[in-house]
LODOKE-408973 format. One line per 4 residues: their letters; for each residue x, z, y of C-alpha. Coordinates in nm, 4 decimals, padded with zeros to 6 digits. Layout:
<sites>
a> X,Z,Y; ...
</sites>
This chain:
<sites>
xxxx> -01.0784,02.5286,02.7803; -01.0653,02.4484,02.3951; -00.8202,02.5592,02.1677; -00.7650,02.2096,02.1188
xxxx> -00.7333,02.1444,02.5120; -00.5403,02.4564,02.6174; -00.1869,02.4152,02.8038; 00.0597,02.3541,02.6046
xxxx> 00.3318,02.4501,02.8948; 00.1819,02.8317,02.8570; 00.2130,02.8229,02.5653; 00.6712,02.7008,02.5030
xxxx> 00.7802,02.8306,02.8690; 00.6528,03.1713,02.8387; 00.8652,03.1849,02.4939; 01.1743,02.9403,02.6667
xxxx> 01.5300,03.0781,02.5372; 01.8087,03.0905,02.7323; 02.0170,02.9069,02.4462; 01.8052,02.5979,02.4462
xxxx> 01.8897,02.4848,02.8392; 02.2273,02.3293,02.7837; 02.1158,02.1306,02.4800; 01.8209,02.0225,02.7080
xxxx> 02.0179,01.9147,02.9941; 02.2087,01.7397,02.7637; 01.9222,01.5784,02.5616; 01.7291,01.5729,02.8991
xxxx> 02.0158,01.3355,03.0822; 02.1615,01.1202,02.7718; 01.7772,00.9881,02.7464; 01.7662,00.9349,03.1173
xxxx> 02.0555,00.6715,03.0251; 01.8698,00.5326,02.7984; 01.4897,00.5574,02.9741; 01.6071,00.4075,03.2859
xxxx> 01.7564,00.0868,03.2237; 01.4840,00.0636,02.9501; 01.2018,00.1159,03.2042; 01.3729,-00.0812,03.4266
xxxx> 01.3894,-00.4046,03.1548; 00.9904,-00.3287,03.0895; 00.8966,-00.3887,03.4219; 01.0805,-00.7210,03.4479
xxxx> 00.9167,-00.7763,03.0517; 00.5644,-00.7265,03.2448; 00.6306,-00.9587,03.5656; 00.6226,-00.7089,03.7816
xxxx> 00.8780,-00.5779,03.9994; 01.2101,-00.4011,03.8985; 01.1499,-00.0614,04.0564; 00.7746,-00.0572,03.9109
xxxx> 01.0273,00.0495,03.5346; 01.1954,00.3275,03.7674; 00.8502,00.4718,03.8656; 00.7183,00.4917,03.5202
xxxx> 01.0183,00.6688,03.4390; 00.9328,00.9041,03.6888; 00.5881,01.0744,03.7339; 00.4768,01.0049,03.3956
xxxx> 00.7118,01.2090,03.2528; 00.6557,01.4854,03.4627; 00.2776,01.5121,03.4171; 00.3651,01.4734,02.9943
xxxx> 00.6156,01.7580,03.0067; 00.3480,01.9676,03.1592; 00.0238,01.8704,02.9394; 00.1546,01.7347,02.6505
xxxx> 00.1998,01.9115,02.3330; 00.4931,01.7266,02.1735; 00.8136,01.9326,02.2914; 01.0648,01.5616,02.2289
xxxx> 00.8069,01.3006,02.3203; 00.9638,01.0953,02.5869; 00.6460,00.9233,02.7278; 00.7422,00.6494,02.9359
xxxx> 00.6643,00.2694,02.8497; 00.7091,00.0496,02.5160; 00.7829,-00.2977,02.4510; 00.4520,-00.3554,02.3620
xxxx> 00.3055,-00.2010,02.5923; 00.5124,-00.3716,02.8197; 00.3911,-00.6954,02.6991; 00.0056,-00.6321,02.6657
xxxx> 00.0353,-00.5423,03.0554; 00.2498,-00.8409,03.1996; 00.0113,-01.0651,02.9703; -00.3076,-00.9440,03.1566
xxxx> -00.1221,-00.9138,03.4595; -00.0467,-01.3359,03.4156; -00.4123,-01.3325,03.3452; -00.5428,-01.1604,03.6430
xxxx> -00.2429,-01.2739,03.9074; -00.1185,-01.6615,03.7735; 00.0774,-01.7131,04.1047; 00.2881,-01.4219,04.0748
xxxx> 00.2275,-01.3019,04.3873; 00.4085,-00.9382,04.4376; 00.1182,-00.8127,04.6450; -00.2044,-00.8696,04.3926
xxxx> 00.0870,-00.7591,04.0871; 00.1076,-00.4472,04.2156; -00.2211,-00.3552,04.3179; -00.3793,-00.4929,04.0243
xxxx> -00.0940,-00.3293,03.7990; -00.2000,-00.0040,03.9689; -00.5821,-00.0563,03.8388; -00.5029,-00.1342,03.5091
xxxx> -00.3307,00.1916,03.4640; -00.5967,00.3740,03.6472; -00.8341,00.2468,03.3987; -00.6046,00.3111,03.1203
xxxx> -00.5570,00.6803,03.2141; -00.9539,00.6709,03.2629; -00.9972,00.5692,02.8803; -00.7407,00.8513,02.7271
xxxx> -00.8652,01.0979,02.9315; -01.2022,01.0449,02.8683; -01.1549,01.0314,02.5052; -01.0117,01.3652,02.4944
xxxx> -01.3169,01.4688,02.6771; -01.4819,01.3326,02.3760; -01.2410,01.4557,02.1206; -01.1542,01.1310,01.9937
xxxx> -00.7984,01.2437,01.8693; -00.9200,01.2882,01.5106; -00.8024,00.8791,01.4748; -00.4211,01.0160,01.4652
xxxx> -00.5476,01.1834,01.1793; -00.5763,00.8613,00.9421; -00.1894,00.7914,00.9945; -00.0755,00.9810,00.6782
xxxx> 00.2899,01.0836,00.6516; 00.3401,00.7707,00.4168; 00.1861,00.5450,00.6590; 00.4362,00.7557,00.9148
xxxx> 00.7469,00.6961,00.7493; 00.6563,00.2997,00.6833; 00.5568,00.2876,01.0533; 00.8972,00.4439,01.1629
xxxx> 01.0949,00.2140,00.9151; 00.9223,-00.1247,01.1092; 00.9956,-00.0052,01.4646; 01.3731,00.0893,01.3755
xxxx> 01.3952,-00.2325,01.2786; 01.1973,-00.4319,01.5480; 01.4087,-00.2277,01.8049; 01.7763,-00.3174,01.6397
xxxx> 01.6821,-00.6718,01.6173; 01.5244,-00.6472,01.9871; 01.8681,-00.5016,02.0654; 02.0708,-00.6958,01.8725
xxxx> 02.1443,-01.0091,02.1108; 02.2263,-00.8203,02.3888; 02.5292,-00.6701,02.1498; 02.6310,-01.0494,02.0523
xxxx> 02.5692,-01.1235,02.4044; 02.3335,-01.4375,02.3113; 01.9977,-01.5854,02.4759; 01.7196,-01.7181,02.4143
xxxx> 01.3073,-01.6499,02.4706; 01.1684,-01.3852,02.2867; 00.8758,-01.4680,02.0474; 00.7759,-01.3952,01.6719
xxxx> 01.0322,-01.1296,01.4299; 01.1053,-01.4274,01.2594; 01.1707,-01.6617,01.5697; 01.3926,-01.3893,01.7020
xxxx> 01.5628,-01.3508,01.3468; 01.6320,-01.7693,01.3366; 01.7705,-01.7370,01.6920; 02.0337,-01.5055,01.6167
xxxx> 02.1558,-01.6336,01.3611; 02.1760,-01.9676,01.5199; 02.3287,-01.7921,01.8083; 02.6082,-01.6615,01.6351
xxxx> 02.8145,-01.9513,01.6990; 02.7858,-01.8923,02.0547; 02.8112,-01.5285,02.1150; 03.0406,-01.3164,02.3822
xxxx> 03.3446,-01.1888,02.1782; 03.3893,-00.9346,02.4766; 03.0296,-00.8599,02.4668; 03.0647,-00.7897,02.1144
xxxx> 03.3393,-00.5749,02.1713; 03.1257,-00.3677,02.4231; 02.8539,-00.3083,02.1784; 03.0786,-00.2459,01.8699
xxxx> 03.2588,-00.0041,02.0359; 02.9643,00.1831,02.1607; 02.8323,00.2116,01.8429; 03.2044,00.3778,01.7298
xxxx> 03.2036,00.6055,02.0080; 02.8409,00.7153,01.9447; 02.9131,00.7677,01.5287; 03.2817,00.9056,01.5524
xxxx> 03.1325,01.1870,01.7852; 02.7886,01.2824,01.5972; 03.0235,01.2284,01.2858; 03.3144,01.4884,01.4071
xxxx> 03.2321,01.6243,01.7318; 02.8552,01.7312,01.6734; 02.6822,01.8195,01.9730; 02.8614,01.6578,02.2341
xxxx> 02.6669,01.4142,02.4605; 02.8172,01.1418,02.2430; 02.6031,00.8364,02.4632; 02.6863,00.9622,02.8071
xxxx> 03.0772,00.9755,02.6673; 03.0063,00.6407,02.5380; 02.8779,00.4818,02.8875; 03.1392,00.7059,03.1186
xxxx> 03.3837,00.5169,02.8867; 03.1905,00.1760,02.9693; 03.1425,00.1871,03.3440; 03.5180,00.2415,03.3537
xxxx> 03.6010,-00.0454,03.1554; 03.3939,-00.2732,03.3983; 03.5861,-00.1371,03.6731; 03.9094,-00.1404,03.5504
xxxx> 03.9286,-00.4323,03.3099; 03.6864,-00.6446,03.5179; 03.4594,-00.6696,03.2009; 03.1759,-00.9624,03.4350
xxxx> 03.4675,-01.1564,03.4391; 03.4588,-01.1694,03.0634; 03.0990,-01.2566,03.0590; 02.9852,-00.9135,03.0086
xxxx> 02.6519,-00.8765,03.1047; 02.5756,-00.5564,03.3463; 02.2416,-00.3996,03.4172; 02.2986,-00.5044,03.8150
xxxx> 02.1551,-00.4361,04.1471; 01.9052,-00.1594,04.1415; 01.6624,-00.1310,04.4623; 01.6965,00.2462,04.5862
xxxx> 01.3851,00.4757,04.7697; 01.1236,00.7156,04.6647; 00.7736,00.5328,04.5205; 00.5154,00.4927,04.7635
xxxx> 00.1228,00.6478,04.7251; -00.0310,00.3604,04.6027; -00.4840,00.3172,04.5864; -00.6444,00.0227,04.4378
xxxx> -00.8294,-00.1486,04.7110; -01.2125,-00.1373,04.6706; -01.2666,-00.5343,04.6608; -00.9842,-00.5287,04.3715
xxxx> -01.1862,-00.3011,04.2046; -01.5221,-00.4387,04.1879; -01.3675,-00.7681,04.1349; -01.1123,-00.7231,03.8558
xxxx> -01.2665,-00.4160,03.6713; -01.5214,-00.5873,03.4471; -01.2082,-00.8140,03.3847; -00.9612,-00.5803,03.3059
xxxx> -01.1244,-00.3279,03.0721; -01.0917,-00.5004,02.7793; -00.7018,-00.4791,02.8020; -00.6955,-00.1113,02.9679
xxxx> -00.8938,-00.0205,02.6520; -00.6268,-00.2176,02.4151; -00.3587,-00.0598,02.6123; -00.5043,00.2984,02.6244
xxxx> -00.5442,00.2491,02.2315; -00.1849,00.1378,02.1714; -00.0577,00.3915,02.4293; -00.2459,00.6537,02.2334
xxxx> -00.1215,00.5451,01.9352; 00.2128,00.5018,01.9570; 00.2281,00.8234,02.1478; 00.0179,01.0433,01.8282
xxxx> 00.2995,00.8349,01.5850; 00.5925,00.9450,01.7763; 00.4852,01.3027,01.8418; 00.3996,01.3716,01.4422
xxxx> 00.7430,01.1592,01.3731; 00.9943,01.4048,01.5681; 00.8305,01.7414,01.4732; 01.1332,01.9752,01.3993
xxxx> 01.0484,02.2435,01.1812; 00.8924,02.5589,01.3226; 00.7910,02.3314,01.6271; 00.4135,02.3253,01.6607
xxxx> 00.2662,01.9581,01.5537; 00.1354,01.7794,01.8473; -00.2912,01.8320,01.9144; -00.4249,01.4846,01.9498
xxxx> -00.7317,01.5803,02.1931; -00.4256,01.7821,02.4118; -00.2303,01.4259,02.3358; -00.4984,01.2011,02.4439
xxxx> -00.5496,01.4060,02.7983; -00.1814,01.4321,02.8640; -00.0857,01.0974,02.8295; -00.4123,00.9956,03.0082
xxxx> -00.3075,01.2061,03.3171; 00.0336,01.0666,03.2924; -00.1103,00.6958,03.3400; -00.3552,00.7986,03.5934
xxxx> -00.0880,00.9887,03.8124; 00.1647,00.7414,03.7171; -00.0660,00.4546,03.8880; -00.1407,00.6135,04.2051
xxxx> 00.2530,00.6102,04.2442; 00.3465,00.2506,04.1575; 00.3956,00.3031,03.7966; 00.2917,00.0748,03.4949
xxxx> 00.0810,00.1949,03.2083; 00.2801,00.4601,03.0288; 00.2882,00.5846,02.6877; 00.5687,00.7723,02.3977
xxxx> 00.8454,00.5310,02.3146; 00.9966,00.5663,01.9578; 01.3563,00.5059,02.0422; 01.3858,00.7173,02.3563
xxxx> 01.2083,00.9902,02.2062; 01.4476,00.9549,01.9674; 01.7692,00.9848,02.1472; 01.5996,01.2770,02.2871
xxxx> 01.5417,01.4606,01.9774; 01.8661,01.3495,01.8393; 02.0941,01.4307,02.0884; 01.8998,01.8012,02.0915
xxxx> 01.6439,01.8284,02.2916; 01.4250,02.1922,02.1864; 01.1667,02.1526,02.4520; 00.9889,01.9684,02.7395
xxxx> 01.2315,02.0844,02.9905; 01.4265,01.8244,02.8682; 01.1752,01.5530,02.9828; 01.1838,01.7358,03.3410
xxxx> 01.5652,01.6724,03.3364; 01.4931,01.2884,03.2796; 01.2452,01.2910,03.5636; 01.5037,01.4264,03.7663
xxxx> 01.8040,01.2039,03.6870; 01.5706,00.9015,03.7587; 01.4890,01.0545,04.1348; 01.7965,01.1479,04.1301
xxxx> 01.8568,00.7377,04.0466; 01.5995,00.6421,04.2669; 01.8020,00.7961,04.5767; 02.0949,00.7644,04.4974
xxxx> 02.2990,00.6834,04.1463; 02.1389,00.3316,04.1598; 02.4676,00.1171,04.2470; 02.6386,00.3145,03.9679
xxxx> 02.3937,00.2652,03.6898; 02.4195,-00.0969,03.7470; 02.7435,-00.0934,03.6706; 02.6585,00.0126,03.2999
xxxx> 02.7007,-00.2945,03.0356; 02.3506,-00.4200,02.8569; 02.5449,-00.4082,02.5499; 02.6294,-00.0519,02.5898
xxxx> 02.2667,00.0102,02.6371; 02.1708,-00.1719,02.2783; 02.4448,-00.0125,02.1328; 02.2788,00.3418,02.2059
xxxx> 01.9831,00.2057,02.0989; 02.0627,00.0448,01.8069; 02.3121,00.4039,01.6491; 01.9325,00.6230,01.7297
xxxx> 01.6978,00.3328,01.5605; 01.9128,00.3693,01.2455; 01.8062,00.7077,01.1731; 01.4481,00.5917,01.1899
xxxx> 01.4764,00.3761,00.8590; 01.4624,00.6466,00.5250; 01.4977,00.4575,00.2269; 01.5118,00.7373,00.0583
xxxx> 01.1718,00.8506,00.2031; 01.0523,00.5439,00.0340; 01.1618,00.6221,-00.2779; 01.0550,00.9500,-00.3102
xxxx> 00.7106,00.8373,-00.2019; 00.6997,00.5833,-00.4916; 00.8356,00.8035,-00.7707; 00.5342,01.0165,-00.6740
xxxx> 00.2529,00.8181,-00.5912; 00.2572,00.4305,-00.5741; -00.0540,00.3972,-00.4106; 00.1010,00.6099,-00.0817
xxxx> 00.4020,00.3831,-00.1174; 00.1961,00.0796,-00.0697; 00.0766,00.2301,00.2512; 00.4205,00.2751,00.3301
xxxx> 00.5171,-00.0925,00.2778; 00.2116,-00.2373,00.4702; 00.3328,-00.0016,00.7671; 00.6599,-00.1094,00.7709
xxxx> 00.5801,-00.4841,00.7258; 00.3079,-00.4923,00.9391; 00.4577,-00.3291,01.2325; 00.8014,-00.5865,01.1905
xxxx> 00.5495,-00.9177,01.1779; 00.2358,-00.8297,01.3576; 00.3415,-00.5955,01.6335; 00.3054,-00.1919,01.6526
xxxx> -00.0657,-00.1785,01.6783; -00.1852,-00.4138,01.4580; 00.0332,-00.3486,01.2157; -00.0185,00.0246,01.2050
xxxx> -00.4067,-00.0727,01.2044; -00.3142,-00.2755,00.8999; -00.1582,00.0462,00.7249; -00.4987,00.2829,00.8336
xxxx> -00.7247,00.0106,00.7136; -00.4898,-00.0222,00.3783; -00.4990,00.3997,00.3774; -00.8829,00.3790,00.4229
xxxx> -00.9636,00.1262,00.1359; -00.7220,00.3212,-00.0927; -00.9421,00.6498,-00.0206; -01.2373,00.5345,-00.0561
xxxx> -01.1633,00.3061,-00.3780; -01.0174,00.7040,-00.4919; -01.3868,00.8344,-00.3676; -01.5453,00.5644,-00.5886
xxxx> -01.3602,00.6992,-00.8694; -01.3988,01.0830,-00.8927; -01.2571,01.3168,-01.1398; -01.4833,01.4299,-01.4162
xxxx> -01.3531,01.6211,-01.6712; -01.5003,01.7691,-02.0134; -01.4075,02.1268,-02.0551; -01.3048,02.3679,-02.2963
xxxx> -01.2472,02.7465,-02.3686; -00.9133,02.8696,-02.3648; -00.9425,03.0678,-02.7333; -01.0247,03.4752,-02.6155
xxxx> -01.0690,03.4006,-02.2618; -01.2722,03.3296,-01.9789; -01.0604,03.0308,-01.8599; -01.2244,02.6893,-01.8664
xxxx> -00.9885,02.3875,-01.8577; -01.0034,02.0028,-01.9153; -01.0025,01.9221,-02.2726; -00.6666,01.7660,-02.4070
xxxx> -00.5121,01.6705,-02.6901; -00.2914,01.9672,-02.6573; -00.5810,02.2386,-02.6094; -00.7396,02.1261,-02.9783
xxxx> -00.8035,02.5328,-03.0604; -00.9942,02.5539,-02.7434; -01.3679,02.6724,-02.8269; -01.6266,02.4470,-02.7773
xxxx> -01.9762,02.5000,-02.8583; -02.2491,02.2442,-03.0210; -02.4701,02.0666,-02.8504; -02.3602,02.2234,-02.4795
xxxx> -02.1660,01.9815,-02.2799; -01.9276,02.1317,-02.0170; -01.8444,01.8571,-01.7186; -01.6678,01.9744,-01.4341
xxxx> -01.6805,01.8032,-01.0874; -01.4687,01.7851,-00.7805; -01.4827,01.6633,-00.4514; -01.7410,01.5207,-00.2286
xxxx> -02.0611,01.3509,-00.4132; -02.1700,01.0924,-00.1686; -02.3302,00.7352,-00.1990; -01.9535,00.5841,-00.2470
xxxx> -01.9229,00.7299,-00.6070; -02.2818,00.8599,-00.6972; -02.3202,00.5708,-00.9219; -02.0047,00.6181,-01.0757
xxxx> -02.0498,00.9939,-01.1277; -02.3995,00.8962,-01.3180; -02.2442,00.6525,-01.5204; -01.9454,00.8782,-01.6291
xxxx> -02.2311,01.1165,-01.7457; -02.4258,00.8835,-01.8865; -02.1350,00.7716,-02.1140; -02.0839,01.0964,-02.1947
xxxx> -02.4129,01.2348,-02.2767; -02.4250,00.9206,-02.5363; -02.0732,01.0396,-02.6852; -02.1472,01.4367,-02.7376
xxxx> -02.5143,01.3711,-02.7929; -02.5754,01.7472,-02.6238; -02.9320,01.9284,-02.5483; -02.8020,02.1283,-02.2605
xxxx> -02.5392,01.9705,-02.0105; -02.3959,02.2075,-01.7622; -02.1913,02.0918,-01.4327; -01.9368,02.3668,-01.2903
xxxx> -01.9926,02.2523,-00.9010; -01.6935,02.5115,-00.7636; -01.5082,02.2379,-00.6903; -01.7885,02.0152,-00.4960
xxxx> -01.7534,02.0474,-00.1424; -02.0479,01.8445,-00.0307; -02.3951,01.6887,-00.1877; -02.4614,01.3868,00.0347
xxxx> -02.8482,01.2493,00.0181; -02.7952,01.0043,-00.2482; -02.5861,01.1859,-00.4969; -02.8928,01.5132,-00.5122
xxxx> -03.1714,01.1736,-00.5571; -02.9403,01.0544,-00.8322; -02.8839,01.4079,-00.9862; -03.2872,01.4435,-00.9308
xxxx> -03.3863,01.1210,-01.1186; -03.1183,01.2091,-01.3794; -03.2511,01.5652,-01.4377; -03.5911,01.3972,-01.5080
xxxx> -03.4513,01.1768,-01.7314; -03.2778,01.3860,-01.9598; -03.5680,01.6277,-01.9962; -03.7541,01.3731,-02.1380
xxxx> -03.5215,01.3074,-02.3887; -03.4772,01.6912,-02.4480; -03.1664,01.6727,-02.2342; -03.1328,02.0434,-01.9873
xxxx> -02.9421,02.0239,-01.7036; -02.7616,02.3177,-01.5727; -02.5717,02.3683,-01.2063; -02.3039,02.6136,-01.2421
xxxx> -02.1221,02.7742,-00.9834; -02.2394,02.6278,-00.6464; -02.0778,02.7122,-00.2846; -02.2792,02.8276,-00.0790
xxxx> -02.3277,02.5598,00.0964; -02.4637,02.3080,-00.1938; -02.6350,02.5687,-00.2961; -02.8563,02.5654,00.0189
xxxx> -02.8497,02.1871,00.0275; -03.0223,02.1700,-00.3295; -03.2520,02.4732,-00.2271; -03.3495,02.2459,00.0415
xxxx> -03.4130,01.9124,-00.1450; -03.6901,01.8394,-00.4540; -03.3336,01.9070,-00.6880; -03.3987,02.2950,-00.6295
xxxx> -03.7861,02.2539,-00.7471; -03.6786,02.0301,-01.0423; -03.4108,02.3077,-01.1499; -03.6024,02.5616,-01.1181
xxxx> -03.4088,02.9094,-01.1634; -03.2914,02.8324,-01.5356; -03.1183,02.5407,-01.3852; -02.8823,02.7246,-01.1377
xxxx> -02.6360,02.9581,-01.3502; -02.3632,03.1856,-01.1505; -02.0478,03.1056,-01.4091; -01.9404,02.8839,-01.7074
xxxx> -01.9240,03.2567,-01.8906; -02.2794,03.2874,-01.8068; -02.3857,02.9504,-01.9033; -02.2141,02.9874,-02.2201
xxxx> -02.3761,03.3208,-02.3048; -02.7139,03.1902,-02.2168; -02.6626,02.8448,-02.4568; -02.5204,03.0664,-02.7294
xxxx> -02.8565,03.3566,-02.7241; -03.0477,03.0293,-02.6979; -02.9455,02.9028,-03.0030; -02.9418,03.2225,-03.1832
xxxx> -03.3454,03.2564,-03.0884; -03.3823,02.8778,-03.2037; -03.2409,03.0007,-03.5366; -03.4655,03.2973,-03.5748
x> -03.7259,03.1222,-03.5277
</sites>
C-alpha cells in the first residue's frame, strides 16, 4: 500500500499509552449514550426499522476504528444522511413494506460503500482539500446550530413535523405556549448537570452522571406520568447476515445509484469535515484517500449486517472528543456498549428521557459555534470571513451538503478571482546591498537604474491571469518608458501554455520598439518549460540571466559601452 492508504491502526496501537484507556472508556461509553438513541431515532427518520439505528451503531464503527485515520471520529449515521436514505427508500419501497425496506436499504449501502471505496482507489480525497479552515469553522458554526434547534423541542417537550430551519424556528416558537413544564425541567437540568461538572469537576463522565441521575428520576418520581417523553421499548438480539437478493439488484441498481452516489458524497463529506474539525494538537490530521476507504468499508460491512448507510456525525464525534477520547479505542468501546445494548441493556436504555438526550446534545453543539473564530478571521482577511459566513448560512438553510458546496464554490470563485489578479511588483535596490524589494514610498533611497525596469512575479502564470499579467506590464512599460525590462521568475511556480504564447508575442513586441526582455532567476522547472517552447528560441541566451545582481551588472556595462561609443 500507499503512504496515503497505509493502516492507520499500525500506526496509534503500536504507540497506545497506558494513561489514555480510562479517558477512552469514558469517552468510548458517554458517546455510546449518545450514539445509540441517536442511531436508533435515524432509523425511524429513514422508515426503516428501529433496530436497523442499533446496527449502524455497531459494525460501522468497528470497521472505522480499524481503517480510519481520525482517532475521535465517531462514524455512525447523520440527520441528513438519515433523510437522503428514508427519501429513496419511499422512492424505491412506497408501501412500506418491512421486507423490500430492508433488503433494498441493504443495497443502497452496498452501493454506497462501493462509491467511497472506489474513490479511494482513485484517490479522489483531494476534494476535502477545498474546505479551508475558514470554510471549517463557518461549517461547524451552521451544524451547532441546526443540531440545538433539531434538539430543542424535545427539551420543551413540543411537536410538530420537521421541515425547513425556518419552519422548525416558527414552530417553536409557536409551541412555546404548549410545552411540558416537566419536560423542560428534564432538559434544563441536564444541561446543569452537564456544565456544573465540566465547569468544576473536569473529567468526570459528566453525561453518563447526568442520565444515571435521569433514569432514576423516571423510576422514582414516575416522570411518563408527567408527560415526559422516554426513548421506550428497544427490540433486543444480535443483527442477522444480510445479502441483497440478485432480482433486487438488477432491478433497483440503475435506480438507486444516483442517491448511493449523493449519499457516498455527503457521507464523505461530512466525515473529511468532522475529522479536520476535532484534530487535537499533536494528533495526526486525518488522510482523505485512508478516509474515503474506511468509511467505504464501514458502509459496505455495515450493509451486509442490517445497517443503514453510515458516515462521521458532528455532534457525537463531539461528545467523544469532548468528554476525552485520545484514540480509536474509544470507538471500539461504543461498539461494545451497543452489543452490549443489543443483548442486553435494551429495557434500561429505554428508560432514559428524550429530553435528557437533547440536553447532552445541545451542552456539546455549543462548543461548536466560535464567534471568536469569526472575528479573528475577519480582522485578518475579509474575503476568508465571507467563506465563513456562506458556510455557516448555507449549512443552517440549505442542508449540510449543499450548503458546504455553497462555501467550496464561494472558496473557489474567491481563488480564482485572486489568480486573475496576481502580484506584480516594481523593484528596487536596498542602498549597498544585494537585496531587491518592492518599491515604496518608504524605500525612496533605494537605487534604481535608468531605463532598466525591475518587475517581479509570483505565483502560477496560467490562462486565468495571463491577460492581466500583460496588461500590468504593458501599463508599466508606458510609465518607466525602459529599453531593457527584466522579470525575477523565483517566485513563479508554473508557466501554463498561454502565459509562455503571451510572454512570446510580448517579447516580439517590445523588440520592435527597442524594448529587451530579460528572465531572471527561473526554477528549474520553468526553466525547462521555456527551453521547451519557441520562448527559449526568442530569448535566446542574453534573455535568461541567473540573478537580479547579474542583470543589473550586465544593464549597467551595457550602458557604459553605449556611452563609449
Amino acid at each position: 500500500m500507499t503512504s496515503g492508504l497505509s493502516l492507520p491502526l499500525l500506526q496509534w496501537l503500536p504507540a497506545y499509552r497506558r494513561e489514555w484507556l480510562r479517558p477512552d472508556l469514558v469517552a468510548g461509553v458517554t458517546t455510546a449514550a449518545v450514539v445509540i438513541p441517536k442511531s436508533l431515532a435515524y432509523a425511524t427518520i429513514a422508515g426503516l426499522p428501529i433496530q436497523v439505528g442499533l446496527y449502524t451503531a455497531f459494525i460501522p464503527l468497528i470497521i472505522y476504528a480499524m481503517l480510519g485515520s481520525s482517532r475521535p471520529m465517531s462514524a455512525t449515521t447523520t440527520t441528513t444522511i438519515a433523510i437522503l436514505t428514508g427519501a429513496e427508500l419511499a422512492i424505491v419501497a412506497p408501501n412500506g413494506d418491512p421486507a423490500m425496506l430492508l433488503s433494498a436499504c441493504a443495497l443502497l449501502t452496498l452501493m454506497v460503500g462501493a462509491i467511497l471505496v472506489l474513490a479511494s482507489i482513485c484517490r479522489l480525497g483531494f476534494v476535502a482539500s477545498f474546505i479551508s479552515e475558514p470554510v471549517l469553522v463557518g461549517f461547524k458554526a451552521g451544524i451547532g446550530a441546526v443540531i440545538i434547534i433539531d434538539q430543542l423541542p424535545k427539551i420543551l417537550g413540543i411537536h410538530f413535523a420537521k421541515g425547513s430551519l425556518l419552519h422548525n424556528l416558527q414552530e417553536i416558537v409557536t409551541g412555546v405556549g404548549h410545552l411540558s413544564w416537566p419536560t423542560v425541567a428534564v432538559g434544563v437540568l441536564t444541561i446543569a448537570i452537564i456544565g456544573g461538572i465540566e465547569k468544576y469537576r473536569h473529567g468526570w463522565p459528566a453525561p453518563l452522571i447526568a442520565i444515571a441521575v435521569a433514569i432514576a428520576g423516571v423510576t422514582w418520581l414516575n416522570l411518563p406520568a408527567q408527560g415526559v417523553e422516554l426513548v421506550g421499548a428497544i427490540p433486543s438480539g444480535l443483527p442477522s447476515f444480510t445479502i441483497p437478493e440478485l432480482t433486487l439488484v438488477k432491478s433497483l441498481a440503475e435506480e438507486l445509484w444516483p442517491a448511493a452516489l449523493g449519499i457516498a458524497l455527503m457521507s464523505f463529506t461530512e466525515t473529511a469535515a468532522v475529522g479536520r474539525a476535532f484534530v487535537a494538537p499533536g494528533e495526526p490530521s486525518p488522510k482523505p484517500n485512508t478516509e474515503l476507504l474506511a468509511t467505504g468499508a464501514a458502509n459496505a460491512a455495515g450493509a451486509l449486517l442490517g445497517s443503514m448507510p453510515a458516515g462521521g456525525g458532528m455532534s457525537q464525534t463531539a461528545v467523544n472528543r469532548m468528554v476525552g477520547a485520545r484514540t480509536q479505542v474509544s470507538s471500539l468501546v461504543t461498539a461494545a456498549m451497543t452489543l452490549l445494548t443489543m443483548l442486553f441493556l435494551a429495557p434500561l436504555l429505554g428508560l432514559m428521557p428524550h429530553a435528557v438526550l437533547a440536553g447532552i446534545v445541545i451542552v456539546y453543539s455549543v462548543g461548536l459555534i466560535q464567534p471568536t473564530e469569526f472575528r479573528n478571521i475577519l480582522a485578518i482577511r475579509r474575503t476568508e470571513f465571507i467563506w465563513a459566513i456562506a458556510a455557516f448560512v448555507g449549512v443552517m438553510l440549505i442542508g449540510t451538503l449543499k450548503g458546504i458546496l455553497v462555501a467550496i464554490i464561494v472558496s473557489l470563485v474567491g481563488l480564482a478571482q485572486q489568480a486573475t489578479k496576481p502580484a506584480i511588483y516594481v523593484l528596487g535596490r536596498k542602498r549597498g546591498t544585494n537585496i531587491f524589494r518592492e518599491r515604496t514610498a518608504g524605500d525612496a533611497d533605494d537605487e534604481t537604474y535608468p531605463g532598466l525596469l525591475m518587475l517581479r512575479v509570483e505565483g502560477r502564470v496560467f490562462f486565468l491571469n495571463v491577460e492581466q499579467i500583460a496588461e500590468k506590464i504593458q501599463a508599466l512599460i508606458a510609465e518607466y518608458k525602459p529599453t531593457v525590462v527584466a522579470i525575477d521568475m523565483q517566485g513563479v511556480i508554473d508557466l501554463e501554455y498561454s502565459a509562455l504564447k503571451m510572454l512570446t508575442e510580448a517579447e516580439q513586441r517590445r523588440r520592435e520598439s527597442g524594448v529587451s526582455l530579460w528572465l531572471v532567476e527561473m526554477s528549474s522547472q520553468v526553466f525547462a518549460t521555456v527551453q521547451r517552447a519557441p520562448l527559449g528560441k526568442t530569448l535566446g541566451s542574453e534573455g535568461r540571466v541567473r540573478s537580479l545582481e547579474i542583470a543589473v551588472e550586465r544593464y549597467r556595462n551595457m550602458q557604459a559601452t553605449r556611452e563609449k561609443s
